[in-house]
Jmol script that loads the backbone (N, CA, C; Angstrom):
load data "model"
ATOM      1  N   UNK A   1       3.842  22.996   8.943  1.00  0.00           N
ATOM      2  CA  UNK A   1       4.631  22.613   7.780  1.00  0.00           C
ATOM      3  C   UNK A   1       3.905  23.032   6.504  1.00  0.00           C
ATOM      4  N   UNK A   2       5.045  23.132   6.106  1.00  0.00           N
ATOM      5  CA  UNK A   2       4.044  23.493   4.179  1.00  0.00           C
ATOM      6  C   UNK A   2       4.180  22.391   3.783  1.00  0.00           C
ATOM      7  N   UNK A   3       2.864  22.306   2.618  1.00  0.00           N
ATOM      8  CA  UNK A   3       2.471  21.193   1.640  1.00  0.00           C
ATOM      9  C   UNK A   3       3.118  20.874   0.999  1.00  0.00           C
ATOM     10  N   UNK A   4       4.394  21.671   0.531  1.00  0.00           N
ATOM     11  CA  UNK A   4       5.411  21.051  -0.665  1.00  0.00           C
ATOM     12  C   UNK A   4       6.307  20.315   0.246  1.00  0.00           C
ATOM     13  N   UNK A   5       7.135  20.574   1.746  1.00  0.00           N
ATOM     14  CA  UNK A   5       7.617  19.927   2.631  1.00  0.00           C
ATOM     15  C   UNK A   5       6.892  18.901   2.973  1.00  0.00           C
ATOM     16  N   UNK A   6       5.607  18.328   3.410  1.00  0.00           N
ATOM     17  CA  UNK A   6       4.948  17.206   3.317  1.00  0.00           C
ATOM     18  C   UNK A   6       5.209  16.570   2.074  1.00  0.00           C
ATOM     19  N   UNK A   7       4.849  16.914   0.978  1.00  0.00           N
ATOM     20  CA  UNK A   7       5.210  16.251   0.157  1.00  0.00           C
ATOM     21  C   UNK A   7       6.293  15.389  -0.572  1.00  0.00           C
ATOM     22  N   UNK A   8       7.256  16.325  -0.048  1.00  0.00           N
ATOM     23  CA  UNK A   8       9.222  15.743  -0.429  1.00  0.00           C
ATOM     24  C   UNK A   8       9.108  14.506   0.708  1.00  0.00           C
ATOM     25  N   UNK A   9       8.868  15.336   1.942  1.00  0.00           N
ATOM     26  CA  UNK A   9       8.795  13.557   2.639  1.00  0.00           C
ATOM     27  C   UNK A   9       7.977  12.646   2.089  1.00  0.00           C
ATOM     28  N   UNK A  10       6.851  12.811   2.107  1.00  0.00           N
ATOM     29  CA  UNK A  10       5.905  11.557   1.675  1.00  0.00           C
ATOM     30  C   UNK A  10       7.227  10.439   0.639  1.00  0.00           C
ATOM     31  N   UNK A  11       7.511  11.290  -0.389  1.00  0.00           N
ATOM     32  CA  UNK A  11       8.536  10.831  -1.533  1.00  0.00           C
ATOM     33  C   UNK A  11       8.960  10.151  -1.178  1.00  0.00           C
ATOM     34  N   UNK A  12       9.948  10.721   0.046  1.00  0.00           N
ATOM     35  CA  UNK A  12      11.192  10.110   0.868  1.00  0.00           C
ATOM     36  C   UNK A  12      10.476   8.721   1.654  1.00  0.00           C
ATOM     37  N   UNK A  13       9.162   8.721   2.476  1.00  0.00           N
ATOM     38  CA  UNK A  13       8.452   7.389   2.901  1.00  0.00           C
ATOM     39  C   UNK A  13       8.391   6.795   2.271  1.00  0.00           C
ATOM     40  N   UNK A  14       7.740   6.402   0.904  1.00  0.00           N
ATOM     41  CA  UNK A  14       7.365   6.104  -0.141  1.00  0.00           C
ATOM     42  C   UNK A  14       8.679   4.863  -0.800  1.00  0.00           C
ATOM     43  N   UNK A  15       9.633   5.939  -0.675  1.00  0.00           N
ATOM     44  CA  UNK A  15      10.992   5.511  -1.479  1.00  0.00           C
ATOM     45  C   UNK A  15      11.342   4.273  -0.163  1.00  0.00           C
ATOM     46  N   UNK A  16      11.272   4.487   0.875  1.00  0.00           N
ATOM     47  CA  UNK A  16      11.506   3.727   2.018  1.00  0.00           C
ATOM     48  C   UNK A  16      10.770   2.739   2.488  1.00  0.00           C
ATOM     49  N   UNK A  17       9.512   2.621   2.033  1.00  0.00           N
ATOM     50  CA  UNK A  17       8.521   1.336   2.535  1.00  0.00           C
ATOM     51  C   UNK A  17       7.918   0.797   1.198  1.00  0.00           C
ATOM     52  N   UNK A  18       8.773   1.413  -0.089  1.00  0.00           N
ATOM     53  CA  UNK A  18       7.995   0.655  -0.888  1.00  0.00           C
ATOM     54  C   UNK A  18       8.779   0.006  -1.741  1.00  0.00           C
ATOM     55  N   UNK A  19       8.372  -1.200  -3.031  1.00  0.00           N
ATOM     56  CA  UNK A  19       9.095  -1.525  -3.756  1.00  0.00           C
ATOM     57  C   UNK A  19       8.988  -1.106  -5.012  1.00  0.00           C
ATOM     58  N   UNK A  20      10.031  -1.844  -6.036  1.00  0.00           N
ATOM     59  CA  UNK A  20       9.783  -1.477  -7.567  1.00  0.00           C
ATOM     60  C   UNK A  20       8.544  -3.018  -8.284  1.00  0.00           C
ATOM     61  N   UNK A  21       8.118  -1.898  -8.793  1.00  0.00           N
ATOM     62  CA  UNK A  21       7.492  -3.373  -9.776  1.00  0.00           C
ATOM     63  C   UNK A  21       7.559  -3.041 -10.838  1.00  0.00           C
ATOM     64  N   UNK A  22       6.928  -3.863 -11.855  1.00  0.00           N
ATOM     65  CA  UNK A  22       7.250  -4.296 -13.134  1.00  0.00           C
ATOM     66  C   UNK A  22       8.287  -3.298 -14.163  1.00  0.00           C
ATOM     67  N   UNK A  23       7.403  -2.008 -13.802  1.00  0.00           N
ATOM     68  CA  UNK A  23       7.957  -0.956 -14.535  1.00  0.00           C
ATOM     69  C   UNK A  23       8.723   0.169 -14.379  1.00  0.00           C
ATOM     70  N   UNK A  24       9.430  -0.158 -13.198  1.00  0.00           N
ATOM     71  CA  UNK A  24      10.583   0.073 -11.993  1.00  0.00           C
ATOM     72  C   UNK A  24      10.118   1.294 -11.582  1.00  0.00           C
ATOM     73  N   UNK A  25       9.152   1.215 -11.760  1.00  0.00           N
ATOM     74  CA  UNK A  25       8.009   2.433 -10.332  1.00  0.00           C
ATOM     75  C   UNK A  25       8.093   1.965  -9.025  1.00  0.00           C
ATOM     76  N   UNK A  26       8.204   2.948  -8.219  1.00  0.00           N
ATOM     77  CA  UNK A  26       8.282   2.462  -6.603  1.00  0.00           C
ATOM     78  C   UNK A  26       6.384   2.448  -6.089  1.00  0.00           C
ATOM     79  N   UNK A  27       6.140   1.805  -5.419  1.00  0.00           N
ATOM     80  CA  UNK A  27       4.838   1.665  -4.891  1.00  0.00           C
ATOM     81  C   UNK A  27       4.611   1.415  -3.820  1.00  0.00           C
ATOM     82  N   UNK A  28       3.329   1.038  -2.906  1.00  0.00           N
ATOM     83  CA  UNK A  28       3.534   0.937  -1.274  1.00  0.00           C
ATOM     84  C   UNK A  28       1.650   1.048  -1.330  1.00  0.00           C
ATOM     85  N   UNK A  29       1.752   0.068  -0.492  1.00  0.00           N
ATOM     86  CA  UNK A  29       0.127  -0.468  -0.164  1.00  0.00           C
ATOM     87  C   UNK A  29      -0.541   0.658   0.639  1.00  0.00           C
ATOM     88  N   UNK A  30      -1.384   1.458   1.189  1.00  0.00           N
ATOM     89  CA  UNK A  30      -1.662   2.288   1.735  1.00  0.00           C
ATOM     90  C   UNK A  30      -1.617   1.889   3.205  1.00  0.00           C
ATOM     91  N   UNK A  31      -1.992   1.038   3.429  1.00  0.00           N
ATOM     92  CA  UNK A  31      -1.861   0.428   4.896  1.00  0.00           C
ATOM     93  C   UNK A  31      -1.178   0.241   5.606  1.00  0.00           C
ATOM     94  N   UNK A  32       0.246  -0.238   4.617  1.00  0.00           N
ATOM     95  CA  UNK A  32       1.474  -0.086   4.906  1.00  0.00           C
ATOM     96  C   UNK A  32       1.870   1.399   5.817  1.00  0.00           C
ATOM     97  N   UNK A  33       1.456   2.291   4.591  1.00  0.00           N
ATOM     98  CA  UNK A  33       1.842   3.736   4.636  1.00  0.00           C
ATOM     99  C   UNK A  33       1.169   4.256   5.737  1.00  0.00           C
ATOM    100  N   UNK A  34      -0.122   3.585   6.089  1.00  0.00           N
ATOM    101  CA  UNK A  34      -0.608   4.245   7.098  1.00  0.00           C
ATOM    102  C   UNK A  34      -0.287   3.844   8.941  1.00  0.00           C
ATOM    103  N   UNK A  35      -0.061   2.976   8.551  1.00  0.00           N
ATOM    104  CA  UNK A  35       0.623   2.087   9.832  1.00  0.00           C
ATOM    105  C   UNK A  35       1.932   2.117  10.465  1.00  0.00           C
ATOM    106  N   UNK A  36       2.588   2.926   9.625  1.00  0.00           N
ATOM    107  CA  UNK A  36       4.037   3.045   9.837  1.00  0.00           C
ATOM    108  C   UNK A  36       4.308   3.822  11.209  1.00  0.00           C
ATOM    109  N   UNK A  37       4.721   3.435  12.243  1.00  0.00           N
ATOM    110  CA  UNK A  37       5.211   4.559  13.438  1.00  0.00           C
ATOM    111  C   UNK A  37       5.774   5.512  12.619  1.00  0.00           C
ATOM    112  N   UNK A  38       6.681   5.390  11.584  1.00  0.00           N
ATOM    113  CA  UNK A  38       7.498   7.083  11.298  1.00  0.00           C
ATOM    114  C   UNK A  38       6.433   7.752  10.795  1.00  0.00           C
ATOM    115  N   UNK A  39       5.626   6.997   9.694  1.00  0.00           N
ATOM    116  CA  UNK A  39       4.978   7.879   9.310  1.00  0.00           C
ATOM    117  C   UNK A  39       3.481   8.693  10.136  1.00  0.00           C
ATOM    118  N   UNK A  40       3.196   7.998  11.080  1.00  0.00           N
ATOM    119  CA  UNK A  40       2.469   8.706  11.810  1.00  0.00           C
ATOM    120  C   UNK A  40       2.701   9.770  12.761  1.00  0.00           C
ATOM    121  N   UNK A  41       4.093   9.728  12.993  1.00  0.00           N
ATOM    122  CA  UNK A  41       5.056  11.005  13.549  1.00  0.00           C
ATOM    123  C   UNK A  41       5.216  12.113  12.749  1.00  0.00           C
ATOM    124  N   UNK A  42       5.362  11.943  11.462  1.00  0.00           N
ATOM    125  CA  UNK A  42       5.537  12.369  10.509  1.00  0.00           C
ATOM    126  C   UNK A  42       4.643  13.764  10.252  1.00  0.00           C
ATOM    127  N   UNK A  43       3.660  12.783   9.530  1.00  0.00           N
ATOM    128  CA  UNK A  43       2.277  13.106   8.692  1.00  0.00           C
ATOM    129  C   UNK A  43       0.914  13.322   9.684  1.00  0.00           C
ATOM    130  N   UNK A  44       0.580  14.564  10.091  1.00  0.00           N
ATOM    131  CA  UNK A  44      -0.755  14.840  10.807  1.00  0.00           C
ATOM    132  C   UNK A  44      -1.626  14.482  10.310  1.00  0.00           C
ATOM    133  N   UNK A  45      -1.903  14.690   8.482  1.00  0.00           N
ATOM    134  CA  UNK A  45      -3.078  14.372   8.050  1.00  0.00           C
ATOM    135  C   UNK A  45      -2.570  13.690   6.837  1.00  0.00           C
ATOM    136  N   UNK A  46      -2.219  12.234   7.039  1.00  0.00           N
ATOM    137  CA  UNK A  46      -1.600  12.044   5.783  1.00  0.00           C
ATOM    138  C   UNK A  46      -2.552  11.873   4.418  1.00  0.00           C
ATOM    139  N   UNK A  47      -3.564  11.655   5.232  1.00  0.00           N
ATOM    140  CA  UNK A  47      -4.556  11.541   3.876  1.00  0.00           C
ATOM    141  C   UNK A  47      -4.525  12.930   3.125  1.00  0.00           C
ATOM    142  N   UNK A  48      -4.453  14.010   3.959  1.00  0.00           N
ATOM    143  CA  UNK A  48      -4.383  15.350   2.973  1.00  0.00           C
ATOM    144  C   UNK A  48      -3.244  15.861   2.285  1.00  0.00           C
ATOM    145  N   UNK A  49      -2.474  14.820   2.606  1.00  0.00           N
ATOM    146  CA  UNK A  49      -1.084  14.946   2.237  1.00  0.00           C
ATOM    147  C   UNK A  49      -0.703  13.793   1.074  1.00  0.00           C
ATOM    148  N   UNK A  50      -1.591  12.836   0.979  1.00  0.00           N
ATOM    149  CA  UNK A  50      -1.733  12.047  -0.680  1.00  0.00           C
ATOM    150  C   UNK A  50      -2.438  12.501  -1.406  1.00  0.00           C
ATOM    151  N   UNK A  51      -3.381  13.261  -0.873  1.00  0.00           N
ATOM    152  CA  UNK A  51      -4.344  14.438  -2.018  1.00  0.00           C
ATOM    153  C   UNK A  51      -3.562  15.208  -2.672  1.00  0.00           C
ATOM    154  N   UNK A  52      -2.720  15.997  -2.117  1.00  0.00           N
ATOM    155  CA  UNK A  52      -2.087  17.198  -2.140  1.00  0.00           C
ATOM    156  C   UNK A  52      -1.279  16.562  -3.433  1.00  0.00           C
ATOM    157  N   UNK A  53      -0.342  15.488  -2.994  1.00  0.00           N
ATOM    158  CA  UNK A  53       0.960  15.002  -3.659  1.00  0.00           C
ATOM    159  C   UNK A  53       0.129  14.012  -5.423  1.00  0.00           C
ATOM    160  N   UNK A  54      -1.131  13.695  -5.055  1.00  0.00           N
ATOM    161  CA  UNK A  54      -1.761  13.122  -6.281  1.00  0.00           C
ATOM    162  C   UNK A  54      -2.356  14.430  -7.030  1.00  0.00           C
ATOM    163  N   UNK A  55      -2.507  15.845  -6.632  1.00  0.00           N
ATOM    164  CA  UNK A  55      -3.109  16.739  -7.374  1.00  0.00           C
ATOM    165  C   UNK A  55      -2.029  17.413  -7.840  1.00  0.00           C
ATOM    166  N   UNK A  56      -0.846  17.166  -7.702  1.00  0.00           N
ATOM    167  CA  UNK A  56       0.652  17.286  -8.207  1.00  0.00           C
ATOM    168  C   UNK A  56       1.131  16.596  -8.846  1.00  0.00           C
ATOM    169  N   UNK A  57       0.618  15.670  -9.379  1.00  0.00           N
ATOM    170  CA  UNK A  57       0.907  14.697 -10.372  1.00  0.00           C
ATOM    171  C   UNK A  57       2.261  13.866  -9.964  1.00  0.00           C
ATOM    172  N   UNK A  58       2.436  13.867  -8.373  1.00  0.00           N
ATOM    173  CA  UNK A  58       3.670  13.212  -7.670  1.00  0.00           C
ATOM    174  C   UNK A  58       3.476  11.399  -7.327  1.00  0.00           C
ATOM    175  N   UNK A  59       1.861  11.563  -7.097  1.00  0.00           N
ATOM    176  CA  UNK A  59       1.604  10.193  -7.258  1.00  0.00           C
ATOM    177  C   UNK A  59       0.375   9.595  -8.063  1.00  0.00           C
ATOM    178  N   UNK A  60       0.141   8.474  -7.764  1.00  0.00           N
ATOM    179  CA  UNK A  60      -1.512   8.392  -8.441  1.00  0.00           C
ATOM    180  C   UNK A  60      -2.046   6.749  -7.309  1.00  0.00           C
ATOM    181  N   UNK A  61      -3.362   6.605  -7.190  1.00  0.00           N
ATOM    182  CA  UNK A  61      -3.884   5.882  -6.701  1.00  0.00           C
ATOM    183  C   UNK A  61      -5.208   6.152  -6.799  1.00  0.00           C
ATOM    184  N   UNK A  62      -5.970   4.805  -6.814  1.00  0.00           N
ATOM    185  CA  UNK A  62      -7.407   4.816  -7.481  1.00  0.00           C
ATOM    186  C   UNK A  62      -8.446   5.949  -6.477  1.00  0.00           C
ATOM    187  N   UNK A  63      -9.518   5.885  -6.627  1.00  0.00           N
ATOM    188  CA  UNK A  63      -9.938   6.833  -6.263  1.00  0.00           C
ATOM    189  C   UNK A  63      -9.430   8.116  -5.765  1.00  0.00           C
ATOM    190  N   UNK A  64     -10.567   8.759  -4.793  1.00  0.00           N
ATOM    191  CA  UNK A  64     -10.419  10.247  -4.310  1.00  0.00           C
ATOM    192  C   UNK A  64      -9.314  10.591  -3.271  1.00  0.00           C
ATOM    193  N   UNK A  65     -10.100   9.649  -2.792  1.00  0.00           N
ATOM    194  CA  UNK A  65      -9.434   9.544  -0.545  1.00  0.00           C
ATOM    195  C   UNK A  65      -9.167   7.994  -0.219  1.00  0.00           C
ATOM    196  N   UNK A  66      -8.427   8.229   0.160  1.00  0.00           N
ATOM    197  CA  UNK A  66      -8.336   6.303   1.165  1.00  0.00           C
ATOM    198  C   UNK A  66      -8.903   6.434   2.220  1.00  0.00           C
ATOM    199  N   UNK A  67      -9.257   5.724   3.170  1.00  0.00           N
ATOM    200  CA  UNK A  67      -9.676   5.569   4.329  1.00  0.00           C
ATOM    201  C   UNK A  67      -8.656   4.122   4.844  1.00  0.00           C
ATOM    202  N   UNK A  68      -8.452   4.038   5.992  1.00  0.00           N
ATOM    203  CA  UNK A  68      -7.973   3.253   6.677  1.00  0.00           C
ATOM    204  C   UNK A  68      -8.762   2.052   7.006  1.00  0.00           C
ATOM    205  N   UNK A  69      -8.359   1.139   7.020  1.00  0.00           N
ATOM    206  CA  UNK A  69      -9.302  -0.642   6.809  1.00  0.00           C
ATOM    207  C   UNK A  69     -10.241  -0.754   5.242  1.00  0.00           C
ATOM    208  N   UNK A  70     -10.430   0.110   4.880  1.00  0.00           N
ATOM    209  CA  UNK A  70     -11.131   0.270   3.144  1.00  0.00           C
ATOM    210  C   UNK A  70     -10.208   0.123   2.574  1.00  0.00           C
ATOM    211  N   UNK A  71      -9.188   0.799   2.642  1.00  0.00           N
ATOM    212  CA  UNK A  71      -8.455   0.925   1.060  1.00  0.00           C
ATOM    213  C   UNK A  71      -6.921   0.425   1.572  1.00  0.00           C
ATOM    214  N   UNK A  72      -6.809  -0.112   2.521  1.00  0.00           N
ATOM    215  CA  UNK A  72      -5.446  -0.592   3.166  1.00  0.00           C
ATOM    216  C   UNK A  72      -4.415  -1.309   2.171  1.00  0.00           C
ATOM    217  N   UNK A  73      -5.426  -2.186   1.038  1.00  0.00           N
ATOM    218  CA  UNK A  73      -4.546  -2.726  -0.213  1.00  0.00           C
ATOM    219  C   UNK A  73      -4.452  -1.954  -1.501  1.00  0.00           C
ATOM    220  N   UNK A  74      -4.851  -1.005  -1.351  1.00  0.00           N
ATOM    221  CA  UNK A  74      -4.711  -0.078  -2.542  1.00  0.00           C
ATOM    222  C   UNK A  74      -3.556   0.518  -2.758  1.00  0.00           C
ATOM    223  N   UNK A  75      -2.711  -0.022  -4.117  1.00  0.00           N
ATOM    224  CA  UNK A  75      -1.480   0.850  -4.198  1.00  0.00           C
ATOM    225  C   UNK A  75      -1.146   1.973  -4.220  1.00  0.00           C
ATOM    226  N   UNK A  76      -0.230   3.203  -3.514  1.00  0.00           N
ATOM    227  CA  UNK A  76      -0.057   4.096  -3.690  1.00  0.00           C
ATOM    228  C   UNK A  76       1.434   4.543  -4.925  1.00  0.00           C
ATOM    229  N   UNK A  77       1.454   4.876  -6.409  1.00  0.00           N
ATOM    230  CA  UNK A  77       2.166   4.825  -7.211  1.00  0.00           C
ATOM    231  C   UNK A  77       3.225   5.507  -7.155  1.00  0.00           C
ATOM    232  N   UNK A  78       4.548   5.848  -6.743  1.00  0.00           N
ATOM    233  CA  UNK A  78       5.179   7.250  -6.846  1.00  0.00           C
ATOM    234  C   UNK A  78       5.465   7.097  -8.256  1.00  0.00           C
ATOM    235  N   UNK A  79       5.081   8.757  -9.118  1.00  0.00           N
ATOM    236  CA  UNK A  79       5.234   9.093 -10.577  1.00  0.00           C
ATOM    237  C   UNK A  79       6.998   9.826 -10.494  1.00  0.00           C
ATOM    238  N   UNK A  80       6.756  10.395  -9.850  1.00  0.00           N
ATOM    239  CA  UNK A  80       8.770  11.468  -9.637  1.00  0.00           C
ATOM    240  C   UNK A  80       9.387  10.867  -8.314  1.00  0.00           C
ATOM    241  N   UNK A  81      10.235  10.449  -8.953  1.00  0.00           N
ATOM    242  CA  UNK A  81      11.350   9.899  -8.054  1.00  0.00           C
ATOM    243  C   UNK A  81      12.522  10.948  -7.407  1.00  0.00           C
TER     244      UNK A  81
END
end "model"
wireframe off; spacefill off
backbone 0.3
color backbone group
């Protein structure tokens, strides 16, 4: 798959496991995201695939990389809907 096709999905996950908050941004805990049966069908490397989509200015979340059980509560932001 290409990186821009990873990416439209991620969107599409994103839009699907996450909610709006305050500032009617959609969001989604990483743990969430990482735990998901679809999305592990999905996404081979999803971590390289929130890099990809945060160096695109598609999302934002604190640091570099997540790791799984570390950063499981860390929000993942979608910026383009």
């Amino acid at each position: 798959m290409n990186v821009a096709h990873e990416v439209t999905l991620l969107v599409e996950e994103i839009q699907r496991l996450g909610s709006k908050n305050a500032d009617g941004q959609t969001s989604v805990k990483f743990g969430v995201l990482f735990e998901d049966d679809r999305c592990a069908n999905i996404f081979e490397a999803l971590v390289g695939t929130l890099r990809a989509a945060k160096r695109k200015k598609i999302i934002s979340f604190e640091g570099e990389m997540l790791l799984q059980g570390v950063h499981d509560d860390v929000d993942i932001l979608l910026l383009q809907e």
